[in-house]
N, CA, C and O atoms as CSV, one atom per row, in Angstrom:
chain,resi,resn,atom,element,x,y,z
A,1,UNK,N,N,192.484,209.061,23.252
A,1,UNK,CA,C,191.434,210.036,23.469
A,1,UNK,C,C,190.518,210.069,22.261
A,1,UNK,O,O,191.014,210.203,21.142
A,2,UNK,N,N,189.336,209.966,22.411
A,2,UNK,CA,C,188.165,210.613,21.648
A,2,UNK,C,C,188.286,211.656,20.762
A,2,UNK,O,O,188.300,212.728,21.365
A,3,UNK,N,N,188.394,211.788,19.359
A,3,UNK,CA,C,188.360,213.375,19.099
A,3,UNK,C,C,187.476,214.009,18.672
A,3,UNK,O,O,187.769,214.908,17.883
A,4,UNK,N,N,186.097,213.793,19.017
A,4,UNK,CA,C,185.062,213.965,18.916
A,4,UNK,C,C,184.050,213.762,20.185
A,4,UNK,O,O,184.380,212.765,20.827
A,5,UNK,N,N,183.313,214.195,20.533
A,5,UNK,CA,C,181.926,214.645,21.605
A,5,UNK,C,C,180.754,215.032,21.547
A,5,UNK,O,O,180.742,215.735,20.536
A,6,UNK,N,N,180.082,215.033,21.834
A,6,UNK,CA,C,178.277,215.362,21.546
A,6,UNK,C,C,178.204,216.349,22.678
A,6,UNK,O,O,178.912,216.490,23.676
A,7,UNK,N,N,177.165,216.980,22.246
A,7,UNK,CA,C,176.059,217.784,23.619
A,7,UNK,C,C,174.799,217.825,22.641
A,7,UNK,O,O,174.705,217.542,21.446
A,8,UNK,N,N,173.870,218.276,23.567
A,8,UNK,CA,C,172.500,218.374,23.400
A,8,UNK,C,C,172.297,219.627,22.952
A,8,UNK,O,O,172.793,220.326,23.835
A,9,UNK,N,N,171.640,220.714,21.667
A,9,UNK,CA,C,171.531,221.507,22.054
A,9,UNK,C,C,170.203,222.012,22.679
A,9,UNK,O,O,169.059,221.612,22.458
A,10,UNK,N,N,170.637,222.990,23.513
A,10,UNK,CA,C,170.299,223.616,24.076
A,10,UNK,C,C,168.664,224.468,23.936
A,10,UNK,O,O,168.097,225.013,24.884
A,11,UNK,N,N,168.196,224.404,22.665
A,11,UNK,CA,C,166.621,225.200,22.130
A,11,UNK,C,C,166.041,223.761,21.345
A,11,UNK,O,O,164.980,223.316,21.783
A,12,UNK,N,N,166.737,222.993,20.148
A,12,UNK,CA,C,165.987,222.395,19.618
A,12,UNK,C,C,166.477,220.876,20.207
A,12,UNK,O,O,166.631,220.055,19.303
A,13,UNK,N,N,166.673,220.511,21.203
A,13,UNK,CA,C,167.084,219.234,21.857
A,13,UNK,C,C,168.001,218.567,20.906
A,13,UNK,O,O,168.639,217.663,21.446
A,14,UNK,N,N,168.215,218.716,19.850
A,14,UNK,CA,C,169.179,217.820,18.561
A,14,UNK,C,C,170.676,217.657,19.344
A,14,UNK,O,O,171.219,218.524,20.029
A,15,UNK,N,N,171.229,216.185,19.022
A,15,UNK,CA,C,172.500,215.720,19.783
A,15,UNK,C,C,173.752,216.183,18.584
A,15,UNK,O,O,173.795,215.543,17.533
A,16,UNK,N,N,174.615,217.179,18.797
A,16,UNK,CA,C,175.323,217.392,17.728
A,16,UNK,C,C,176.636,217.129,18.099
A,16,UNK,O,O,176.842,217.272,19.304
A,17,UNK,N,N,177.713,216.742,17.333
A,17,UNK,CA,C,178.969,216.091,17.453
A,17,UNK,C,C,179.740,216.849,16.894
A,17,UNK,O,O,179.517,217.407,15.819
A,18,UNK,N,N,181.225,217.003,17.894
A,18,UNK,CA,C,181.901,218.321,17.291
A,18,UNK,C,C,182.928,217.955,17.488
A,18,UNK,O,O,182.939,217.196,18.457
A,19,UNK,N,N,184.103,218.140,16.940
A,19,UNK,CA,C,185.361,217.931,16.971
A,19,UNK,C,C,186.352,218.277,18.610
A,19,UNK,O,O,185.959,219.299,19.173
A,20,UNK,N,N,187.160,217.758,19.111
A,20,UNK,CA,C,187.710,217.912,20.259
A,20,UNK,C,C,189.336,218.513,19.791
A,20,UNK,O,O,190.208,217.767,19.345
A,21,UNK,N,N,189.487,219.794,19.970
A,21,UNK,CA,C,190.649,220.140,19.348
A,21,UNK,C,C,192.039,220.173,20.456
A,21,UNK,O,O,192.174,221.368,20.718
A,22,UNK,N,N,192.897,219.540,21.057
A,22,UNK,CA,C,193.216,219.270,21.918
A,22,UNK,C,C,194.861,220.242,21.945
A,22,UNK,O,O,195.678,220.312,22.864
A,23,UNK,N,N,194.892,220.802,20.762
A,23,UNK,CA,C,195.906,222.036,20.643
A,23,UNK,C,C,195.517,223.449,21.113
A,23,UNK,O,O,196.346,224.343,21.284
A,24,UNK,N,N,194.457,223.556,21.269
A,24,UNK,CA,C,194.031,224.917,21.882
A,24,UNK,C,C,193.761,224.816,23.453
A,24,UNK,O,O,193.505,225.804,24.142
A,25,UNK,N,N,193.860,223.307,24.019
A,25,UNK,CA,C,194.297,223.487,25.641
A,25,UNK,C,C,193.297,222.494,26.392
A,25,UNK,O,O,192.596,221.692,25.774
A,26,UNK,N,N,193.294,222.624,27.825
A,26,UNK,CA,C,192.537,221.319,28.345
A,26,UNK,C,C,191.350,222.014,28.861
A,26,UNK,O,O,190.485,221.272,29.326
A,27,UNK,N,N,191.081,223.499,28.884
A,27,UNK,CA,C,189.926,223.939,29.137
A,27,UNK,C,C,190.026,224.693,27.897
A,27,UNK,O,O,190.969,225.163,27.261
A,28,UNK,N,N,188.422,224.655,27.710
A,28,UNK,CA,C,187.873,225.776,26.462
A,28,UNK,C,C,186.414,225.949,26.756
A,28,UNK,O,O,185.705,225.105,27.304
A,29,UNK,N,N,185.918,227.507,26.202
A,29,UNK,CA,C,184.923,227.973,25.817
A,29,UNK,C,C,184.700,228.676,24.576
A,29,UNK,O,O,185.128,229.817,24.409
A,30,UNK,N,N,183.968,227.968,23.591
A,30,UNK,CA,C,183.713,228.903,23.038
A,30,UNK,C,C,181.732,229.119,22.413
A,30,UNK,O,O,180.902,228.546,23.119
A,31,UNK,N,N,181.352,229.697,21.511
A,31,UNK,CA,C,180.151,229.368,21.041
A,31,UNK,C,C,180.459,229.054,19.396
A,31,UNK,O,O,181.249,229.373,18.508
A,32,UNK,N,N,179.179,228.135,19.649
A,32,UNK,CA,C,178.568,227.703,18.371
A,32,UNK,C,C,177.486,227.669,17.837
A,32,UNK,O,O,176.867,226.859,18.526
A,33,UNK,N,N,176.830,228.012,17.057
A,33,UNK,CA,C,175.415,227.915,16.713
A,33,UNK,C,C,175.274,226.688,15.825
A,33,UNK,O,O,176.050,226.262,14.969
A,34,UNK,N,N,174.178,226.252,16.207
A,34,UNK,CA,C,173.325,224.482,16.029
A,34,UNK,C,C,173.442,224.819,14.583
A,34,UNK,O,O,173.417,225.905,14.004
A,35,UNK,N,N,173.627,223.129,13.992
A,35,UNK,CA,C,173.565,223.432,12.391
A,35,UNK,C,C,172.102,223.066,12.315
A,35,UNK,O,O,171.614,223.250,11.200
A,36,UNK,N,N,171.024,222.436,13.540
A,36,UNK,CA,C,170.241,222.504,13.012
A,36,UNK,C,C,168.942,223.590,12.735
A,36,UNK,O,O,168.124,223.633,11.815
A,37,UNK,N,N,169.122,224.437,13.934
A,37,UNK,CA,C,168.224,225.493,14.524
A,37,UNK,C,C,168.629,226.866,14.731
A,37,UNK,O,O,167.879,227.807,14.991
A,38,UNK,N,N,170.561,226.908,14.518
A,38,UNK,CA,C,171.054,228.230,14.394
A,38,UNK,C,C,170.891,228.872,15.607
A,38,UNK,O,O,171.289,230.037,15.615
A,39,UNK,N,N,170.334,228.369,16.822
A,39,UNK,CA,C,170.647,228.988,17.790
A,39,UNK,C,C,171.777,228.854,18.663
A,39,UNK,O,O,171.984,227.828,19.311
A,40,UNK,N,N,172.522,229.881,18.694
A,40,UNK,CA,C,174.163,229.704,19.388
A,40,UNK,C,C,174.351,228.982,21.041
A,40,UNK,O,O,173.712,229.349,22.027
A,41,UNK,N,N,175.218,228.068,21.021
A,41,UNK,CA,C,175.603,227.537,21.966
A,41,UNK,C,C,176.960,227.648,22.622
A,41,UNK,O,O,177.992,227.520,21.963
A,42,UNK,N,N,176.956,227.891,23.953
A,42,UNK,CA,C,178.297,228.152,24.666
A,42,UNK,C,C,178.684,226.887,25.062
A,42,UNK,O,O,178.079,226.180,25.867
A,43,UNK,N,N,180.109,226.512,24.248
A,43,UNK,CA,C,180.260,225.023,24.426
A,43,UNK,C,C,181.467,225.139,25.578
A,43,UNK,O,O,182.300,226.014,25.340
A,44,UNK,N,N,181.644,224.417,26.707
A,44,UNK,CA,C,182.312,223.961,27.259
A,44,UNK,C,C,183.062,223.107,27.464
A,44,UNK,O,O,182.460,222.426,28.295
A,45,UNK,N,N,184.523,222.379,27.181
A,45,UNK,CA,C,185.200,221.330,27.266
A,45,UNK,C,C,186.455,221.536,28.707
A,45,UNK,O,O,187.185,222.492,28.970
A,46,UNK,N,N,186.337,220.630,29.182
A,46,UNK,CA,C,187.383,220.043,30.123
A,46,UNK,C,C,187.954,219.070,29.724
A,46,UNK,O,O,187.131,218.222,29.380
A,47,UNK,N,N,189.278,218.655,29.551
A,47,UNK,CA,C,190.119,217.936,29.423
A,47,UNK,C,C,190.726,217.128,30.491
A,47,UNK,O,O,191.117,218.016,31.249
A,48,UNK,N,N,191.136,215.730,31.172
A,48,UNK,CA,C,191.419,215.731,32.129
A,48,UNK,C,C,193.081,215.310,31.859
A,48,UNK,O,O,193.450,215.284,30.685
A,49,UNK,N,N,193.827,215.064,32.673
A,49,UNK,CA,C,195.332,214.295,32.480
A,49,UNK,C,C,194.969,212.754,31.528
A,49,UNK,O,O,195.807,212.413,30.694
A,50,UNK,N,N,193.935,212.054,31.683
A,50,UNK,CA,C,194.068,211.011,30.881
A,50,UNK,C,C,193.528,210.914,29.548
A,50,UNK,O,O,193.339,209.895,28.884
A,51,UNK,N,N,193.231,212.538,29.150
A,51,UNK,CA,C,192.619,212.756,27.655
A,51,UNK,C,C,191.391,212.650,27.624
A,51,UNK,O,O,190.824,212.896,26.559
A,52,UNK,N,N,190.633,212.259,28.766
A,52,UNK,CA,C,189.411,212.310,28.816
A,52,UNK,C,C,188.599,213.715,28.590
A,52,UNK,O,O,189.123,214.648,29.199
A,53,UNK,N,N,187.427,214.063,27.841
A,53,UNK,CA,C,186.816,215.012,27.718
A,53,UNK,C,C,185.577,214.916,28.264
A,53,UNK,O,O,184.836,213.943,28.125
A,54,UNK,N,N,185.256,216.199,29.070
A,54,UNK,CA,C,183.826,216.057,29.226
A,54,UNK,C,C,183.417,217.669,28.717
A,54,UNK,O,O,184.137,218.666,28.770
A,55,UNK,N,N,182.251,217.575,28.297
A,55,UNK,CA,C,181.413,218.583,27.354
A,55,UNK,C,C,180.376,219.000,27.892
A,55,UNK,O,O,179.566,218.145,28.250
A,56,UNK,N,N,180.062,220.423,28.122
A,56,UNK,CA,C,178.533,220.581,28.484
A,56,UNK,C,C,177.703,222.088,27.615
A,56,UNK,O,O,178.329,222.791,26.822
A,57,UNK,N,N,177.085,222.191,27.772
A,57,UNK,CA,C,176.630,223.383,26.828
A,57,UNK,C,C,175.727,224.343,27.894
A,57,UNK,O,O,175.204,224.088,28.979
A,58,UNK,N,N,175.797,225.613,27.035
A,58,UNK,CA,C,174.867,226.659,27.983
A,58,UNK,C,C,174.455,227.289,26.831
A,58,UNK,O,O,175.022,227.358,25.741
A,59,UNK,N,N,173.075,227.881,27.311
A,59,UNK,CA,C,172.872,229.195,25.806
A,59,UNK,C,C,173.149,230.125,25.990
A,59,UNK,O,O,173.821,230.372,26.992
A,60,UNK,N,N,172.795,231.037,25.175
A,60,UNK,CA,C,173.837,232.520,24.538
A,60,UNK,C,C,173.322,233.454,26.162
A,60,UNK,O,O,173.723,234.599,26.369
């Protein structure tokens, strides 16, 4: 598995790469704010059975 992922954010289009923490479970939400623009992002991860991640983002 990947332990790392991108999304887009969400206000200033910038592709940011974030760690995949795979001890806190195969679904997660949490937020983050962009290191480049500081506007917070609701990050989404799914995990599947083969470790696969998929990532999507929403704003605040």
């Amino acid at each position: 598995m990947n332990e790392e992922a991108s999304y887009t954010c969400a206000s200033c289009g910038e592709e940011i790469v974030v760690p995949i923490d795979l001890s806190v479970g195969s679904e997660q939400e949490y937020v983050e704010d962009c290191p480049i623009c500081c506007h917070p992002n609701v990050i989404h991860v799914e995990v599947d059975n083969h470790g696969e991640a998929r990532l999507w983002v929403t704003g605040d």
